[in-house]
N, C-alpha and C positions, 0 to 999 in steps of 0.2 A: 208165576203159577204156584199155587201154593203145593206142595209135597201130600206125598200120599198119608203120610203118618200127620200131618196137620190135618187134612180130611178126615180121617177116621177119628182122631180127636174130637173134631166138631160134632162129626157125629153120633158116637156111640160113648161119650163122656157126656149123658143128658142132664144130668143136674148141677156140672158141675162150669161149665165152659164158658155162658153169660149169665146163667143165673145165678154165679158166684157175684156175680157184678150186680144185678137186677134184683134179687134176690134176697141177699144178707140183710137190706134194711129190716127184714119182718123176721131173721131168724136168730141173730146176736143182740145179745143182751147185752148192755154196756156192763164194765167194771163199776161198781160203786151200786149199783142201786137195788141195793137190799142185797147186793150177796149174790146173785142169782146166776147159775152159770148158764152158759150157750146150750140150747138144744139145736145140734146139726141136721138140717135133712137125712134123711136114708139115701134118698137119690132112684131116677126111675118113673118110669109112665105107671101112673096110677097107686103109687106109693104116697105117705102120707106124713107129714112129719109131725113136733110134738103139738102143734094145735089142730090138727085133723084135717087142715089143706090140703087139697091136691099137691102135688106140684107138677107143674105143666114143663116137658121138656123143651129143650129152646135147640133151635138148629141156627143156622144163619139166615133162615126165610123165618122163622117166626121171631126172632131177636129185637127185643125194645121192649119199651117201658109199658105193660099193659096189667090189667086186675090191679088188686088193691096198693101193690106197691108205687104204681104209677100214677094213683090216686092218693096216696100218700105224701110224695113228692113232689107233684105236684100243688097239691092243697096246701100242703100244712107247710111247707118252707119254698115258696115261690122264687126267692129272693134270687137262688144260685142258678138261675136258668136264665138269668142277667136281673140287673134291678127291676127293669121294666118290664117283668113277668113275662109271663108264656102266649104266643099270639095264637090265635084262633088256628087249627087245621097244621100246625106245626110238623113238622114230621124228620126222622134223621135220615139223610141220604148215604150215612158215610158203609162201608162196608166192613162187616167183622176182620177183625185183625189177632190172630189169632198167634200164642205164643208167648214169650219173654225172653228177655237180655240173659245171654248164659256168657260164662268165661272162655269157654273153647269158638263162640260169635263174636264178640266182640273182637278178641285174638283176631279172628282171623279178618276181619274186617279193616281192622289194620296192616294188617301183614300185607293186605291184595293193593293198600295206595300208595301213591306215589308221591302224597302229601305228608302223610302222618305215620309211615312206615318205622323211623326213628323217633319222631316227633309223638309221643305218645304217653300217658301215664299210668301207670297198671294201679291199680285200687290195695290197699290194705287188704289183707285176711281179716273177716271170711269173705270180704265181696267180690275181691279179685278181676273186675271189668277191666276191658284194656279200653280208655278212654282217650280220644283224638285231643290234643292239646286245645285245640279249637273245639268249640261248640255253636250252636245255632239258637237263638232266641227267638220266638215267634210274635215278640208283643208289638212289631210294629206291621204286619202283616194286614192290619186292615187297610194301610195308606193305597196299596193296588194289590188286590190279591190273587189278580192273574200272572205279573210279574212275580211275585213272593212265590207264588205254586212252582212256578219254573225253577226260581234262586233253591229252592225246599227241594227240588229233584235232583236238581246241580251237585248238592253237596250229599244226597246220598251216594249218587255216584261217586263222588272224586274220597268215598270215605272219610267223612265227617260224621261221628257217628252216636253224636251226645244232643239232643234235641227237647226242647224245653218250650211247655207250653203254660200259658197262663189262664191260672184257672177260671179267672173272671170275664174273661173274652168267649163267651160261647156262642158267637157269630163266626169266629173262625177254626173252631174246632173241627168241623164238619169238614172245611176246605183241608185242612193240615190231614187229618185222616185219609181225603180222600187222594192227595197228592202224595201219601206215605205207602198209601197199598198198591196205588196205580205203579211207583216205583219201583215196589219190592217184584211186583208181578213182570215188569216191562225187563228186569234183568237178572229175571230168577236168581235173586236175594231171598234170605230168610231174615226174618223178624226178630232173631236170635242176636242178630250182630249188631244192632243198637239201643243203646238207651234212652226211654221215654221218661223225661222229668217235667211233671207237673207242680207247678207253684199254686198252693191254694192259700185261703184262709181272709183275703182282701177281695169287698164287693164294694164295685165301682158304679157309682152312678152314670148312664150318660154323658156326655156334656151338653147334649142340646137337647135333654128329653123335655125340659119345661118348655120347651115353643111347638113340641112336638103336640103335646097332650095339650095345650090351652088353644084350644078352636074359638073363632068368634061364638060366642050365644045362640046366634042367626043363624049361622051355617051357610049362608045366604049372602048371592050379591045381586044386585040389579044388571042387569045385560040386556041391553036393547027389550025391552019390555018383555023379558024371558027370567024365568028364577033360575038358575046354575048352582047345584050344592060344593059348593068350594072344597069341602072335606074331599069329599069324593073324590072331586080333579085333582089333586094335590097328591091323595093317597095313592092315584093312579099313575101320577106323570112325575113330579119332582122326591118323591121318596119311596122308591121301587122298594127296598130292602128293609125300611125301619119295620119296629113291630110298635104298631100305636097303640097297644094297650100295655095300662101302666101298670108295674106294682108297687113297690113305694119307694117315695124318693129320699133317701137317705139326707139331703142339705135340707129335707122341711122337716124332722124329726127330731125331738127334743133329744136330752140326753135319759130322761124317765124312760123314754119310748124304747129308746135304744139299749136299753137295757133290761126290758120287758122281751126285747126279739134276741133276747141273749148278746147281742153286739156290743162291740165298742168302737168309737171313734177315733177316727187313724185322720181324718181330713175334713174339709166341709163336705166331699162329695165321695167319702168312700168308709169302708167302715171294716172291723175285721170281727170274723165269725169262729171263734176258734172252739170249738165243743164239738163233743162225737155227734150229736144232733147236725150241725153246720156239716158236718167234713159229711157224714151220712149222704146230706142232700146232693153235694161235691161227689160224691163217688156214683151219687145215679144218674146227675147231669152228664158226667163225663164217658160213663157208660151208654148214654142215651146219644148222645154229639158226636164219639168217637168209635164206642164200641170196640174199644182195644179192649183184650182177653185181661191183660197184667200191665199194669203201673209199676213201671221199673221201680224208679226214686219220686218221693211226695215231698217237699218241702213245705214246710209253714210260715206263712208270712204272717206280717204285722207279728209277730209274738209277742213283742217287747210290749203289747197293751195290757198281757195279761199281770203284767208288776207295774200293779199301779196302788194305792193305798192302805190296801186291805193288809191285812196280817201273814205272815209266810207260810202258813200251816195253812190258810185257802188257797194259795197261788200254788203250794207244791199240791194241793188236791186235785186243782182243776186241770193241773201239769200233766198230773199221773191217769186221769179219768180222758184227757186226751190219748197218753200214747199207750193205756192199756187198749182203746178204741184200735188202735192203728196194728199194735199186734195180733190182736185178732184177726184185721182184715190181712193181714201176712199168712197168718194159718189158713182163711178162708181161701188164698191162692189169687187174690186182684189187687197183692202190692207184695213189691220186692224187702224195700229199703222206704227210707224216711229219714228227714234228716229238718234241720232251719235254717229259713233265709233272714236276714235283718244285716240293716245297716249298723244299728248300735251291736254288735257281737266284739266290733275292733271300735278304738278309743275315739271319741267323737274328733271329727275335724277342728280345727282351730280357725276361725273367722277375726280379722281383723276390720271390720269394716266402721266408719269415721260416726260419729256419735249424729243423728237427727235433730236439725232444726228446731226447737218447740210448737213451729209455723207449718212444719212439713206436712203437707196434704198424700198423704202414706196409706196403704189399706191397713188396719187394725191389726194383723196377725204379722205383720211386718213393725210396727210400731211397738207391741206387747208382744214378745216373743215369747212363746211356750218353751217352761225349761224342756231339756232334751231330757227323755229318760234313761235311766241308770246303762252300765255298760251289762250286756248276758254271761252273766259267768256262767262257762262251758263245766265247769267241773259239778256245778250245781246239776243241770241237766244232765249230765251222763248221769248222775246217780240217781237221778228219776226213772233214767233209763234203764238204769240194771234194775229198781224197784218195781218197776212196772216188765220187764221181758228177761230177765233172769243177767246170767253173764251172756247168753246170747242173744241179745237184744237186739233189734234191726236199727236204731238211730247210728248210721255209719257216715252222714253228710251234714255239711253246713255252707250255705252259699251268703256272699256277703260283696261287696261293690270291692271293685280294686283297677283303678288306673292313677294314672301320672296326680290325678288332684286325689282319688281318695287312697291315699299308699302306705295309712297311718298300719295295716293289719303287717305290713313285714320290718316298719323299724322304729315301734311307737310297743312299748313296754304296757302289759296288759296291769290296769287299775287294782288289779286281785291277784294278780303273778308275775312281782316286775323280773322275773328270770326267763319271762317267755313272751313273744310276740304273738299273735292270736295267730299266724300262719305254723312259727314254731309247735305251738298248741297242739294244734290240729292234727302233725303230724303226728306228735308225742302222744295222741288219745288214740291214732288209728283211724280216724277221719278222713274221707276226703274233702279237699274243699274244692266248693266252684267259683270262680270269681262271674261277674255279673260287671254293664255298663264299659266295657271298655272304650268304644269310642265314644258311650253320648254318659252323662251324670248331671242330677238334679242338686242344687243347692238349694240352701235353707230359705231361697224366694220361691221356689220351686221352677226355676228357666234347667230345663235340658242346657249344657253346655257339649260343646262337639270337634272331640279331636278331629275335624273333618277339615277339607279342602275347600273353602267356599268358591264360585266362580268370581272372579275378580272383572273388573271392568278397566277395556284400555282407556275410554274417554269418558270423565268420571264428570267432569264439567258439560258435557252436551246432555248427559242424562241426566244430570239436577235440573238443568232449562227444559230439556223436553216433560220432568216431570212438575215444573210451574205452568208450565205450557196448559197441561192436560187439566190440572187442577183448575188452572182458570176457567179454560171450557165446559169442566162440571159443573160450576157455580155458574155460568152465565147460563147453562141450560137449565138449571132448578128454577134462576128468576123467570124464566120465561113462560113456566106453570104455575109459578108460586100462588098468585094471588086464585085462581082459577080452582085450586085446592081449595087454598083457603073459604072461597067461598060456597064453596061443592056441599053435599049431603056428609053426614055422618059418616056412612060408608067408606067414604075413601080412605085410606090408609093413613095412617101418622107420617107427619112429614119425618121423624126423626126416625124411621122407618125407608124412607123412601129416598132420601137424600144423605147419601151416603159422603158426598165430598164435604158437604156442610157438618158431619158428626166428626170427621175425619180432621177438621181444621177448629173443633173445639177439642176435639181429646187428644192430639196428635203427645202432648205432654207425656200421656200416660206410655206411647210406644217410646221407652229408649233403647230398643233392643230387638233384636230381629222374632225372638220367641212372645215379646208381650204382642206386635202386632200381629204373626200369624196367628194365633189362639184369635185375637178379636177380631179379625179376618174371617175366621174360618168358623167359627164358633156361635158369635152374637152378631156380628153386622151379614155377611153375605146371606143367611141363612133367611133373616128377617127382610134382608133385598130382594129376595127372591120374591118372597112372598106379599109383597107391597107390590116389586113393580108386577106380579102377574094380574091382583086385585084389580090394580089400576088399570092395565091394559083392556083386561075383558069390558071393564064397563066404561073405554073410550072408543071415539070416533078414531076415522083412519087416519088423522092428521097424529094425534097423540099415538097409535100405536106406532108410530113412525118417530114418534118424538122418545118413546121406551125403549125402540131399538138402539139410537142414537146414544142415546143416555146408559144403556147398558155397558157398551162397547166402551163408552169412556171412561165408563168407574172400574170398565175390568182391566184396562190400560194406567188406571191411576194407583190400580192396586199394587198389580205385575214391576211397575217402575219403581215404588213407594219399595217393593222387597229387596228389586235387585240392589238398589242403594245400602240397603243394612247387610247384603249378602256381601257385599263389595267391601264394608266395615268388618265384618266377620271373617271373608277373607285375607285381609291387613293383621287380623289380631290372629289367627291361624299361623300365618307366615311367621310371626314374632316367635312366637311359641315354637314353630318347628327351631330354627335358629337357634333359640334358647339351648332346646334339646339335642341338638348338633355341637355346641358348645360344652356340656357335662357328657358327654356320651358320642365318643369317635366311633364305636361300634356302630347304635344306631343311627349316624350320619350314613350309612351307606346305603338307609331303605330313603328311596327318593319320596316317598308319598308321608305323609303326618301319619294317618290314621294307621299304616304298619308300623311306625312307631309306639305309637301308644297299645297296639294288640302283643306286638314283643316284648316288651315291660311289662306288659299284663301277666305273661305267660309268666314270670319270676314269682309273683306273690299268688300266685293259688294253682291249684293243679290242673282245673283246667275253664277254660275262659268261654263264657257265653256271651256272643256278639250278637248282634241285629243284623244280620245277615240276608235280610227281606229286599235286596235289587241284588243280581247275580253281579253283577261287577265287584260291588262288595266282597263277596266273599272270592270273585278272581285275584282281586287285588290282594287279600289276604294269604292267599295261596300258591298260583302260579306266577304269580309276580312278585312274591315277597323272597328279598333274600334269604330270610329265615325262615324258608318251608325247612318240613321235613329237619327241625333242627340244627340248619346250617353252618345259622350265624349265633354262636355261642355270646352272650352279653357277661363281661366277668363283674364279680359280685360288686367288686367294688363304686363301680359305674353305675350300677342297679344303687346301691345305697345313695351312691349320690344325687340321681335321681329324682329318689324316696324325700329328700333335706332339700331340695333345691326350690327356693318359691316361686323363681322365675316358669318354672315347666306348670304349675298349677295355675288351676281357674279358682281357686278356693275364694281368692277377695275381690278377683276382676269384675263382679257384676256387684257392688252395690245399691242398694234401692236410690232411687231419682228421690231427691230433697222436694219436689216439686210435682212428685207423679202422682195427678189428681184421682182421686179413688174414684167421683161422682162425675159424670159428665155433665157438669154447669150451665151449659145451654141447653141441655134435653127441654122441651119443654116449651123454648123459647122460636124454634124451628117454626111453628105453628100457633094455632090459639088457643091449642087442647092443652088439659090439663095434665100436668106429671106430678109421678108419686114426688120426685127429686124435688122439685118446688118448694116443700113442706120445709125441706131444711134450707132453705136458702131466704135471704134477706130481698127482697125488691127495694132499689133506687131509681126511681125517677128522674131520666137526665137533665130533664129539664129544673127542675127543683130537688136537686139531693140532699136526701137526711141520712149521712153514716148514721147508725146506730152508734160505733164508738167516739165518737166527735159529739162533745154537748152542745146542744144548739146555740143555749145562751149562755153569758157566763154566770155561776152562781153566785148569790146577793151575799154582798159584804169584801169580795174579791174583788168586786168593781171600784175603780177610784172615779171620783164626780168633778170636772171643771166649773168653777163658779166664776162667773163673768160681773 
């Protein structure tokens, strides 16, 4: 229940409580343009501020985005309400949350667990928060967001009290808000005791929006002499949640383009928005989504794009035109603190991986690797920061990855200060740091790696046979429609669509690892299965819908077997690793589980550690099961540095790219009689009469010797 001095807040503070949030777009003037200082509302029913506006007061029943500001927001920068723009009839269910992180909340929020009562880190002056060594990350929260909602209440309860949302995910914004207030309400908590960090600045494409948005032309399929709008069924049955209208897709837009929407590219399918414009749209998305009163801490991602070619006297401009932006929104009262996230802030990691075949069938950003950009000298930004907000400047954070593989930030000598470590740093500025990725990190192919426990399998030989088993039986069930397609109408589906065991056993190359096949699992093939075998079924007889059921069951059995075997690999190389790290470290040989391993090491190189923490077990195991709650199990420095040197505890080189990992799937195309884009590059040989192209047919005249008889 929220407190009576929160109630009367809401209500009788009328200009200032969400229309700080809703509001600001239309009343501060950025830093830089033309000089021009802020004019503030008055504040008040019927009061007017400097362009002659109303302003309409907001309670928590009229609170959202409406009038010109929400027409603003909407229109003119679609982008930050997800790529795929704003769906018709939208609406935010989350509930105002009213408040912010004080030092006498967080304190005490501490004080009352039984996890983090010792185990805790108090912040530098001025920001003084008492932070849980542990934090919460919400970026994997869409995998089940009903278990996540429970894991998210779990840990306010047990006083976990540092929570981090991503700002590019505003699908689950609404859910985090509403499992934050339902919390605070169910055990009369105040909103005081934790802090809210939001990670902006990176817009993510989809991954499956292009099959989403390209509909057949027709719209139309044939069904028993009935027309059926496919969209329609589809829209209604197999993607309850998507929003099918698009805004733009960031992997079809050039780099002119992208720089025309202010953006810069961070990936093929994400891009970073870093201007008070961008962050503007961020601050009304996340107002609209979550409706929290005050953004404790804002981190800026991607930053490292904005040093890129140009001259340093535009990059300290655009530095300073950002976090003049962000102080302002500090004085408007909808942000605490601000700080940066990036993995280059500490010294890039060191990759030894074996030189590429000249033959090697590699995808292009694997083969031509983009140099890495420069490391963030922190001494540079602070002084943008006192430039831009005086000596009391709110940039008081910086979050950067830190586990067993990335551990270069506490014993790898910073490129621009080799008398300090970027954790050393950090300290010495007054900083706090959060670390990020403890159990899962991305290398430079970009596979998640995972201090995790995989399940292992006791009989490892009956499950390769039962999954040739399976394999067989999908391929003898394709032949037994095959030609019946083939010779069917237009309408029916692509076989390289529909026949999944048969794609599977031409690109099998491409999976050497358990993260390339689940993405193409879960991403391009089932997605597309879906939706062939539903085409196909509507417009067959009962014999064939009997033959889709059939064939369903088996490709979902071929799939299921196909993971456990790589889970069972992953498990093998898990074990290694744990071993490894029982071997330089008696200390943490006594947490029996990997993954408290690597969150205890974590906790050495930054102050405090944001985990994925999205299945409650996770974070049981981090807490009431780990010997090192509450600070227990002391690791001494030395072990820690070891560590840090030790190659054996990293993943840094264990995943090199496949010599052989075909970018194009080579049979696309060949499944069927239809035509594929992939064809275009590919050579046709005739097995009955082959002409390699590199083999001369004949030999050239004058190499030839002649026998004369």
């Amino acid at each position: 229940m929220l407190t009576l001095r929160s109630r009367m807040f809401g209500v009788r503070q009328l200009g200032l409580v969400f229309s700080s949030l809703h509001l600001h777009a239309r009343h501060a003037s950025h830093f830089g343009n033309g000089g021009n200082e802020m004019n503030l509302p008055t504040g008040g029913i019927g009061k007017k501020n400097a362009d002659g506006e109303n302003i309409v007061a907001r309670t928590s029943e009229t609170a959202g985005i409406n009038g010109i500001y929400g027409n603003r927001a909407q229109n003119a920068i679609r982008g930050m309400l997800g790529p795929q723009g704003q769906a018709d009839a939208r609406e935010s269910k989350a509930v105002p949350i009213l408040g912010r992180a004080t030092v006498g909340g967080t304190k005490y929020t501490c004080d009352r667990s039984t996890a983090f009562e010792n185990w805790r880190h108090i912040c530098p002056a001025p920001v003084g928060f008492h932070l849980s060594k542990l934090g919460s990350a919400t970026c994997k929260m869409p995998n089940d967001i009903n278990e996540a909602v429970e894991s998210l209440q779990l840990q306010i309860i047990k006083g976990c009290n540092v929570f981090e949302l991503d700002g590019s995910m505003s699908d689950v914004h609404q859910s985090v808000a509403r499992a934050f207030y339902e919390a605070l309400q169910a055990f009369e908590l105040e909103r005081d005791g934790f802090v809210i960090v939001f990670r902006c600045g990176i817009i993510k494409q989809q991954p499956f929006q292009e099959e989403l948005t390209q509909v057949e032309t027709s719209n139309t399929a044939v069904v028993r002499n009935r027309i059926v709008p496919i969209f329609e069924r589809y829209k209604a049955a197999s993607l309850p949640s998507m929003q099918l209208k698009s805004g733009f897709r960031i992997s079809d837009l050039t780099e002119d383009q992208l720089a025309r929407l202010n953006l810069r590219r961070v990936s093929k399918t994400a891009a970073a928005g870093l201007s008070p414009e961008w962050l503007e749209a961020f601050f009304t998305n996340v107002a609209y989504n979550t409706k929290l009163e005050c953004i404790d801490v804002l981190l800026l991602d991607g930053f490292h794009t904005l040093f890129d070619e140009r001259p340093n006297a535009h990059i300290d401009d655009d530095i300073l035109q950002i976090f003049a932006y962000l102080e302002n929104q500090v004085r408007l009262g909808v942000l605490q603190y601000y700080g940066i996230s990036s993995p280059y802030l500490a010294p890039h990691i060191q990759r030894e991986y074996p030189p590429l075949p000249p033959d090697a069938m590699v995808p292009d950003h694997i083969r031509n690797r983009r140099p890495l950009p420069p490391v963030i000298n922190l001494y540079r930004i602070m002084e943008l920061a006192r430039r831009a907000g005086g000596d009391n400047h709110h940039l008081r954070f910086v979050q950067y990855p830190f586990n067993l593989t990335f551990s270069q930030a506490l014993n790898k000598p910073l490129p621009y200060d080799g008398n300090h470590t970027l954790y050393s740093l950090t300290r010495a500025l007054g900083l706090t740091a959060l670390g990020y990725s403890p159990l899962e990190a991305t290398d430079l192919m970009e596979l998640p790696q995972r201090y995790h426990n995989f399940p292992m399998e006791a009989d490892l030989k009956s499950l390769r046979m039962n999954f040739f088993t399976v394999c067989e039986r999908c391929v003898l069930k394709e032949m037994e429609v095959k030609d019946s397609i083939e010779k069917g109408p237009s309408t029916l589906p692509p076989l390289e669509h529909l026949f999944v065991a048969s794609v599977y056993l031409a690109a099998q190359r491409q999976f050497n690892n358990l993260f390339f096949f689940t993405s193409w699992a879960t991403y391009y093939m089932i997605p597309r299965f879906r939706r062939a075998l539903m085409r196909f079924k509507e417009a067959s007889s009962t014999d064939l819908k009997e033959w889709c059921k059939q064939y369903e069951q088996l490709v979902n059995d071929m799939l299921r077997l196909r993971k456990r075997m790589f889970e069972h690999k992953f498990g093998k190389y898990a074990l290694e690793k744990s071993h490894a790290i029982d071997r330089v470290s008696p200390t943490l040989a006594m947490c029996p589980m990997l993954n408290q391993k690597a969150l205890n090491f974590a906790t050495y190189g930054c102050d405090t550690v944001l985990a994925g923490f999205h299945v409650s077990r996770y974070f049981h195991e981090a807490t009431e099961l780990n010997p090192a709650k509450n600070g227990e199990l002391p690791v001494p420095q030395e072990e820690i540095m070891a560590l840090c040197d030790s190659a054996e505890v990293s993943f840094a080189n264990c995943s090199p790219p496949d010599p052989y990992m075909l970018e194009p799937i080579l049979t696309e195309g060949k499944l069927s009689k239809q035509k594929s884009k992939s064809l275009e590059y590919m050579v046709k040989i005739d097995p009955h009469n082959p002409k390699f192209p590199d083999i001369p047919e004949e030999v050239e005249p004058g190499d030839a010797t002649t026998q004369t008889t």
